[in-house]
C-alpha positions in Angstrom: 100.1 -4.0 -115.8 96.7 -5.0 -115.0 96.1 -5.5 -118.5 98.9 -8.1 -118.6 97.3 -9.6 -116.0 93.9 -10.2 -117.4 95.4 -11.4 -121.1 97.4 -14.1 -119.4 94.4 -15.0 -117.2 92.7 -15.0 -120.4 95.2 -17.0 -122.4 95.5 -19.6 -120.6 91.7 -20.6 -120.0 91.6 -20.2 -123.7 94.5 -22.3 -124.9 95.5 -24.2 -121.5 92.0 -25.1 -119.8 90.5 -24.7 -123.5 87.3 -23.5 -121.8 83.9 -22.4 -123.9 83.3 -18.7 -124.4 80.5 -18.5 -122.0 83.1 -19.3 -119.1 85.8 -17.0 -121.0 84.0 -14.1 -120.0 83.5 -15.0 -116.4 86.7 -16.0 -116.2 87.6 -12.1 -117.9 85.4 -10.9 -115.3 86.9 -12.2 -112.1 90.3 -11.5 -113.6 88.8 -8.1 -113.7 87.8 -7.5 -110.4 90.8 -9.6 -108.9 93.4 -8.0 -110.9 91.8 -4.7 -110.4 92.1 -4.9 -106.4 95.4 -6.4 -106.7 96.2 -2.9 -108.6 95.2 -0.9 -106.3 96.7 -2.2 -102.7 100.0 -2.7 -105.0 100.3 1.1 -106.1 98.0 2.8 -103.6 101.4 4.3 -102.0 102.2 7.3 -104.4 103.9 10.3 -102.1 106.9 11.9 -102.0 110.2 10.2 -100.0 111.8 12.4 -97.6 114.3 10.3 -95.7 116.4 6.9 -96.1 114.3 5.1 -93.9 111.1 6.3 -95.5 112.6 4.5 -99.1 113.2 1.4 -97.2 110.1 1.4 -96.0 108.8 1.9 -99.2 110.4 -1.2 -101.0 107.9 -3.1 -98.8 104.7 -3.6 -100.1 102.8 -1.6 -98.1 104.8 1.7 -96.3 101.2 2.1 -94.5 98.2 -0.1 -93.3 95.0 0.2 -95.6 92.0 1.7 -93.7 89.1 -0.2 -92.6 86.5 1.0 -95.6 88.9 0.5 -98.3 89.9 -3.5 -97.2 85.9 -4.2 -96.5 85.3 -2.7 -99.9 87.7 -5.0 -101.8 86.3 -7.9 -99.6 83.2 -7.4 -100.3 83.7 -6.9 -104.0 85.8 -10.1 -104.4 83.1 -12.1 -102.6 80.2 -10.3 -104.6 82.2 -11.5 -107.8 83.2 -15.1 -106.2 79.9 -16.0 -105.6 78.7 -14.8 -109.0 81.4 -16.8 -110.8 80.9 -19.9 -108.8 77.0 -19.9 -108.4 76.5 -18.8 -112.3 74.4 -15.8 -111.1 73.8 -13.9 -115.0 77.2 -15.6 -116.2 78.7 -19.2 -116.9 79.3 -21.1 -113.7 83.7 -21.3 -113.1 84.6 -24.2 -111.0 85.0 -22.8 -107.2 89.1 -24.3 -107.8 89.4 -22.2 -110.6 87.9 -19.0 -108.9 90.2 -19.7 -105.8 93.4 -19.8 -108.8 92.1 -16.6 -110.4 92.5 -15.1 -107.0 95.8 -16.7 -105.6 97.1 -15.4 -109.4 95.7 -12.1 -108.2 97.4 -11.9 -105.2 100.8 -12.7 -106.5 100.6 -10.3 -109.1 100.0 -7.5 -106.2 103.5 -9.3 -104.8 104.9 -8.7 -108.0 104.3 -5.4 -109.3 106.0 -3.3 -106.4 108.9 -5.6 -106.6 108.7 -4.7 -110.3 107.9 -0.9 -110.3 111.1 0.0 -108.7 113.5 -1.2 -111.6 110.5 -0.1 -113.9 110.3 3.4 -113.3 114.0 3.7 -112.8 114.6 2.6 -116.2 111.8 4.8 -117.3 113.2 8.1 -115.4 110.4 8.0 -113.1 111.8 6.9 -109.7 110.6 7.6 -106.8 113.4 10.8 -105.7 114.4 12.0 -102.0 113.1 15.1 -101.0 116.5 16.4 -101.2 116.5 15.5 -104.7 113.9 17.6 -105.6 113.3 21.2 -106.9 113.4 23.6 -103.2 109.8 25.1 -104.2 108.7 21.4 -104.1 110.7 20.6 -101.2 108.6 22.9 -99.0 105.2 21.4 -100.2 106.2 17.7 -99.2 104.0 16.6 -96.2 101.5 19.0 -96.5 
């Protein structure tokens, strides 16, 4: 999915903002690190369901708060690559605008893809299954 992500990024500074190849690649780069972030606070919740409650809970985006080191990490790394895009530090300077719209695009696609992993993996065979759903040897091994 991130892939997606950075080809439409990528396709539309080539053929809508027609920008040169020098700003492609920063443009490819924040994309990057944006989309990659994005990726991870959208799929970081990957356990096993025991209850009703604990599937509704799961539909939201996030069934549990991020720790500290993990949201200062990202923070840091989208600033790092921000102000790298923006000042031109070793890559093509991107208008601060179109940094800010990389990002926002960023941030909806981490809206989008739990919203769009559900019916996904469902049609795939791979939804998420309630404990009592699964094998009893695994049933014992869930939460511990």
């Amino acid at each position: 999915m991130g892939f997606a992500f950075c080809v439409g990024i990528l396709a539309s500074g080539e053929f809508a903002l027609r920008l040169g190849i020098g700003a492609l690649q920063t443009l490819v780069f924040v994309a990057l690190v944006f989309g990659s972030q994005a990726t991870i606070y959208a799929i970081r919740e990957r356990r096993a369901i025991r209850e009703r409650r604990a599937i509704r809970q799961h539909r939201r985006m996030w069934g549990s708060r991020p720790s500290l080191w993990p949201v200062a990490s990202s923070v840091t790394d989208v600033l790092v690559a921000a102000i790298l895009a923006i000042d031109g530090i070793a890559v093509t300077p991107l208008p601060a605008v179109l940094v800010a719209e990389t990002l926002g695009a960023a941030v909806a696609f981490a809206i989008v893809i739990p919203v769009a992993k559900g019916p996904v993996f469902a049609r795939l065979g791979i939804a998420w299954r309630a404990a009592s759903a699964l094998p009893r040897h695994a049933v014992g091994s869930i939460g511990s």
